[in-house]
C-alpha positions in Angstrom: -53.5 -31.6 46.4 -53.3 -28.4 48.5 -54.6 -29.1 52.0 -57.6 -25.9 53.2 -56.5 -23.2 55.2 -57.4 -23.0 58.6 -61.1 -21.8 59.0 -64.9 -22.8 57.1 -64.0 -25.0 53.9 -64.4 -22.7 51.0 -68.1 -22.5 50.1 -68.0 -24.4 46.2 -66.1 -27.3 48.0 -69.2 -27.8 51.0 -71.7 -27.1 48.2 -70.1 -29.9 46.4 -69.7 -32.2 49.4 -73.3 -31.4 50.7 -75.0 -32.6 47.5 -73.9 -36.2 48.4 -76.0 -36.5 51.6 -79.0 -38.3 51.3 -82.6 -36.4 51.4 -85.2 -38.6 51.4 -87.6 -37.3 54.7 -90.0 -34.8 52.7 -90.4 -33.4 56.3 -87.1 -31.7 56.0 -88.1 -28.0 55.1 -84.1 -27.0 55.3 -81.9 -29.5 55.2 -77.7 -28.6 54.7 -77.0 -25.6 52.3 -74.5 -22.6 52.3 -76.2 -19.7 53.7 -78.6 -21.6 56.1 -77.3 -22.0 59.9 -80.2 -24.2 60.8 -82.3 -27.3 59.7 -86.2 -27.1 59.7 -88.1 -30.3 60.3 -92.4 -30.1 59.6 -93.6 -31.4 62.8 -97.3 -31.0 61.7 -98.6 -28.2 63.7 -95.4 -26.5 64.0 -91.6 -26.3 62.7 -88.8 -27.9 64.6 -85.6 -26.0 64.3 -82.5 -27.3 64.8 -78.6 -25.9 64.6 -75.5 -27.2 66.1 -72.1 -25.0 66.3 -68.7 -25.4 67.5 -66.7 -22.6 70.2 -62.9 -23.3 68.7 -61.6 -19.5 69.5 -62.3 -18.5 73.2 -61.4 -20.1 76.1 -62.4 -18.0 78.7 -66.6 -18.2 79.2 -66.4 -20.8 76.5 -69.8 -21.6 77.9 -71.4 -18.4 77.9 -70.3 -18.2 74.1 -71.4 -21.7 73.3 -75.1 -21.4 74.5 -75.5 -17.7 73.1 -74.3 -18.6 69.7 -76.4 -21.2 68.7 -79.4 -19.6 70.4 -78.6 -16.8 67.6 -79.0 -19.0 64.5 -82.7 -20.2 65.7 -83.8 -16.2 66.9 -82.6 -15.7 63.4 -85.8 -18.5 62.1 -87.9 -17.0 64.4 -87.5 -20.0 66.4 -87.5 -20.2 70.2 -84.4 -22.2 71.7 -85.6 -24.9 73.7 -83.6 -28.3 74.1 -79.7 -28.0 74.4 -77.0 -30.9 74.0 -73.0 -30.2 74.7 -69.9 -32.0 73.7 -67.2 -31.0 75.9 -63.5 -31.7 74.4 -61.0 -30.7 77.1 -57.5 -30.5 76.9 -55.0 -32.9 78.7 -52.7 -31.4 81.6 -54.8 -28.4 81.5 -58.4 -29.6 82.7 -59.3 -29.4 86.7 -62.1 -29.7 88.7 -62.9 -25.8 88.9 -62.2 -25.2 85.3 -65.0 -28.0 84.7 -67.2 -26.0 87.2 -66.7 -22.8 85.7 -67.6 -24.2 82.5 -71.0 -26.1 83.4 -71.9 -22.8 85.7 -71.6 -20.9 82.2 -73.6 -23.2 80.0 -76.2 -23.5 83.4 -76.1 -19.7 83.6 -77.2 -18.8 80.1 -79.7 -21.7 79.6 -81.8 -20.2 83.0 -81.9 -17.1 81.7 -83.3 -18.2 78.4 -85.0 -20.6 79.4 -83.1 -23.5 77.8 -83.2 -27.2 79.2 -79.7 -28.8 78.9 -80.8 -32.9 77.8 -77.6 -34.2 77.5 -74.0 -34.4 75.9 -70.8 -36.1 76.2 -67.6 -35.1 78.0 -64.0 -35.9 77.8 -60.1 -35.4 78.2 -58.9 -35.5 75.0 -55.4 -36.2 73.3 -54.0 -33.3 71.5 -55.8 -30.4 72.2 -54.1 -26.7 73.3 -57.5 -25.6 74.3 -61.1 -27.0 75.3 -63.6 -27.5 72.4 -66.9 -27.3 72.5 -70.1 -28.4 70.2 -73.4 -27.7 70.7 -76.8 -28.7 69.3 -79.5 -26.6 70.2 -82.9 -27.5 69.3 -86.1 -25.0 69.0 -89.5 -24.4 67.7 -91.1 -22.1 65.9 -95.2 -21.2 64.6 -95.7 -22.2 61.3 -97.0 -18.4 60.5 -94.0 -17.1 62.5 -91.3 -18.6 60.5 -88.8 -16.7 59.0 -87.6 -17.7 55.8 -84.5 -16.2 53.8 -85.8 -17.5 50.4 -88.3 -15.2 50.9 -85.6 -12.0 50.3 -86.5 -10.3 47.3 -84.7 -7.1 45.4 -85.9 -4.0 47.1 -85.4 -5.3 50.2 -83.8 -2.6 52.6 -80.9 -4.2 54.8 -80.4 -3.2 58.5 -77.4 -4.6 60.7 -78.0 -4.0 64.8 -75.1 -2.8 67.1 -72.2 -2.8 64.7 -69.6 -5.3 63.8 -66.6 -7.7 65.0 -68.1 -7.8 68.8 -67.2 -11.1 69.0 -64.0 -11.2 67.8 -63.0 -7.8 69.8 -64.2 -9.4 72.7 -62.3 -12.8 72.2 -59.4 -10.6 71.3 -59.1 -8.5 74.6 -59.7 -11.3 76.9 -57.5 -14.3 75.5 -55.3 -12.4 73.6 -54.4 -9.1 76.7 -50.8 -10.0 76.0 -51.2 -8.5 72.4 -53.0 -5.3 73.5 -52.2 -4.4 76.5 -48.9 -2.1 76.0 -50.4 -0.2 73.3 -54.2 0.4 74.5 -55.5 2.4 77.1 -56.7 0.6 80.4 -59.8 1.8 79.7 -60.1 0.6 76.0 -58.8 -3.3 76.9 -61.3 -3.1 80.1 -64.3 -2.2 77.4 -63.1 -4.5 74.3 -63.3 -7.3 77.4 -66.6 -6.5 78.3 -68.0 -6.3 74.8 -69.6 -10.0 76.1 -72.2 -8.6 77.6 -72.1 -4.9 76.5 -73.0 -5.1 73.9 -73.6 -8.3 74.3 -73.5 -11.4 71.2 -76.5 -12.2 71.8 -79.3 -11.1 69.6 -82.1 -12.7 70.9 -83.9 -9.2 71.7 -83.6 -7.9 68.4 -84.4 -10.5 66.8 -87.6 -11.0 68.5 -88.6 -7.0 68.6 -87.8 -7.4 64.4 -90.9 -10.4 64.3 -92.8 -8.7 66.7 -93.0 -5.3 64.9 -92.1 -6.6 61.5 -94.7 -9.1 61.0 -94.5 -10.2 57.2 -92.2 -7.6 56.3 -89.1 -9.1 57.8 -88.2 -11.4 55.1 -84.8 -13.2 56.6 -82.7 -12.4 59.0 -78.6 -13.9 59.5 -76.1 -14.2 62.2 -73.0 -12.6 61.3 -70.4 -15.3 62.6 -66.9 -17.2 61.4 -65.7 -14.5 58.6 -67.6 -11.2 59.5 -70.0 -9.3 58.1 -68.4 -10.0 54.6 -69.1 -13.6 55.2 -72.5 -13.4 56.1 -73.7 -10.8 53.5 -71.8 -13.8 51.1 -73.8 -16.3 52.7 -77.3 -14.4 52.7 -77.2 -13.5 49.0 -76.5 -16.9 48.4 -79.1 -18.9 50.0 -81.8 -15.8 49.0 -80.4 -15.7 45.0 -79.3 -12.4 45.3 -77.1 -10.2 45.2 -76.6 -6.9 47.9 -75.5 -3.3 47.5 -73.9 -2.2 50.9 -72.4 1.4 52.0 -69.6 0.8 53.3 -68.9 3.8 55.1 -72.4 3.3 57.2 -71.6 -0.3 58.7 -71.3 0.9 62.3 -67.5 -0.2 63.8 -66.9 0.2 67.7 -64.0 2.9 68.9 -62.5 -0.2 70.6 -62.9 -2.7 67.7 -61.2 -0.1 65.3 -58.4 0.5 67.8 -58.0 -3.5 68.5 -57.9 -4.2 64.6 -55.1 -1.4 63.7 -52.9 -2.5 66.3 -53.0 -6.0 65.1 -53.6 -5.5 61.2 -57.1 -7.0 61.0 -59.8 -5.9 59.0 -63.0 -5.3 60.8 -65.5 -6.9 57.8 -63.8 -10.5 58.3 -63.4 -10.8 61.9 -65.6 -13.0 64.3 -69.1 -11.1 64.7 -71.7 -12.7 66.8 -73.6 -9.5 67.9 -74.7 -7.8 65.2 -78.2 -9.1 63.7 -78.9 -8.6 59.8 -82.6 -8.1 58.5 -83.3 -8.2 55.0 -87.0 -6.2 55.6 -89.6 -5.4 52.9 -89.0 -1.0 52.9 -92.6 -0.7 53.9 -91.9 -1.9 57.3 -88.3 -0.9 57.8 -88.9 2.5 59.7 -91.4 0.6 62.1 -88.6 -2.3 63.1 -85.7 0.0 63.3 -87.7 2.7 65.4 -88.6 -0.5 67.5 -85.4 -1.7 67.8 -83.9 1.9 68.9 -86.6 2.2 71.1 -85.1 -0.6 73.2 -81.5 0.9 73.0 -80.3 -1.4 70.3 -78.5 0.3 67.5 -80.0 0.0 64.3 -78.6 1.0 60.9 -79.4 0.6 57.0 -76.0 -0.6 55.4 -77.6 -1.3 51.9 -80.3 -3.0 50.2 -80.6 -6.1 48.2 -80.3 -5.7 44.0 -80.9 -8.6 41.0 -78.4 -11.3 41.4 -76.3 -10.7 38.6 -75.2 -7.6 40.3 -73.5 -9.3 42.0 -71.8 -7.8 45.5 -71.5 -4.4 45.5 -69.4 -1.9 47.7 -70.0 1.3 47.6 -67.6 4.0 49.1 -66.0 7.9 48.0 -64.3 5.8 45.7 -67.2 4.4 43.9 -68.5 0.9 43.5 -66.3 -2.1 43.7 -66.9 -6.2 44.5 -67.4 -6.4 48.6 -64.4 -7.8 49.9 -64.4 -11.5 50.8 -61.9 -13.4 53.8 -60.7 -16.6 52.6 -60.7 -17.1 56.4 -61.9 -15.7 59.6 -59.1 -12.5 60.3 -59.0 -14.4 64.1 -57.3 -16.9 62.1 -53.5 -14.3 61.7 -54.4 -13.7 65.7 -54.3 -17.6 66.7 -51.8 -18.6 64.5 -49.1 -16.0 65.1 -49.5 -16.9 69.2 -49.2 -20.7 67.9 -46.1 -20.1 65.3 
């Protein structure tokens, strides 16, 4: 039996594997399913929403990354981020007391500024590892009428994508990766693909929240581009919604610096790490209101397509014409890591 390549286990295997877990809590809205980033709990008067993700890429802000990206698959519910727990895995030989610091000043950092309250955790010098690893569960709530629900997606729907894609991934690149890029990228380009953290950020709290605030009913699910790109998360949208998606290709919005960083190294832009960008699927009645609100606040906004019947499958449309959307087996990080490894 062939072992899985490094990256998410291909989506018919989980599918397969999820179907065994026991569901017997009828207060489990969303419980595990491809395409869904959170779990939703009925609490009654309200919705508990609950995700929990892993930083296995970055090392440097590893906090910074951990509390952002898990705060991005409740925004995308709706849901405010509240209660935070962190498993720390550090590595042998490499751990010290101001790497620890740094690392807690991150997570410490990001949670006052959203207003997250850090509960608990574990933390540990593990055996084996080349880098630290760290898990977080992030726990928030959500309105009942202020729920956003991708099952709700329906053909018609227009789909907008903010800022543009691979932010993650570019930034992840430039700062644990210089080595690769420095000799061949201006000073100015590696100093920008670094700062791609912050500026643009991969956080898309704001969006997300302008998008319910203006949108109302008409924002019909929203997704956090992650592990495998865009491609990956238009995959994973259509298939939670039933779906299928008609994207222009040559309108998905790519970064000077992320362009340059993925030439030099062979990467293709769709498949690589992507916390950043926000996708809507919106009702077109109320697609010029959120992306004129989302503008308004500085945040590139773009239409990249619009969701068709499912049996059309995944479309790409370029000059060319229409093909299938391309699909990653794995995350294009993956060649990066691996090559430094090998």
């Amino acid at each position: 039996m062939q072992p899985f390549p490094a990256g998410k286990i291909p989506p018919e295997a989980l599918e397969k594997l999820l179907r065994r877990m026991p569901r017997g809590d009828p207060r489990v809205l969303i419980g595990p399913q491809v395409g869904e980033d959170a779990a939703v709990i009925d609490l009654g008067d309200r919705y508990l929403v609950v995700t929990t993700d892993p930083i296995t890429f970055a090392t440097d802000r590893i906090g910074w990354y951990l509390v952002h990206i898990n705060a991005n698959d409740l925004a995308c519910m709706g849901a405010r981020p509240r209660w935070l727990l962190v498993t720390c895995l550090l590595p042998e030989r490499q751990t010290d007391e101001r790497m620890v610091e740094a690392l807690f000043d991150d997570i410490a950092a990001v949670c006052g500024e959203l207003g997250i309250t850090v509960c608990g955790g574990h933390t540990e010098i593990t055996v084996g590892l080349d880098r630290p690893i760290l898990v977080g569960q992030l726990l928030g709530e959500v309105a009942k009428e202020n729920f956003v629900d991708k099952r709700r997606i329906r053909p018609g729907d227009l789909l907008l994508l903010t800022k543009g894609i691979a932010i993650e991934g570019t930034s992840v690149i430039a700062r644990d990766r210089e080595g690769l890029l420095r000799r061949s990228l201006p000073e100015a380009c590696m100093e920008r693909a670094k700062g791609f953290l912050t500026d643009p950020g991969i956080s898309i709290l704001k969006e997300a929240e302008i998008a319910c605030r203006t949108g109302g009913g008409y924002v019909h699910g929203m997704h956090d581009p992650t592990e495998g790109g865009l491609s990956q998360a238009l995959w994973e949208l259509a298939c939670c919604a039933r779906v299928g998606v008609r994207i222009e290709g040559e309108r998905i919005p790519v970064f000077p610096e992320t362009r340059l960083v993925c030439e030099r190294l062979g990467l293709n832009p769709m498949g690589l790490l992507a916390s950043g960008a926000l996708l809507l699927a919106v009702d077109p009645q109320g697609a010029p209101r959120i992306e004129e609100a989302i503008l308004q606040a500085a945040i590139p906004c773009t239409r990249i397509g619009e969701v068709c019947e499912q049996r059309q499958g995944l479309q790409w449309v370029s000059r060319e014409g229409v093909e299938p959307m391309p699909r990653f087996e794995r995350d294009e990080m993956v060649k990066v890591f691996q090559e430094i490894s090998g």
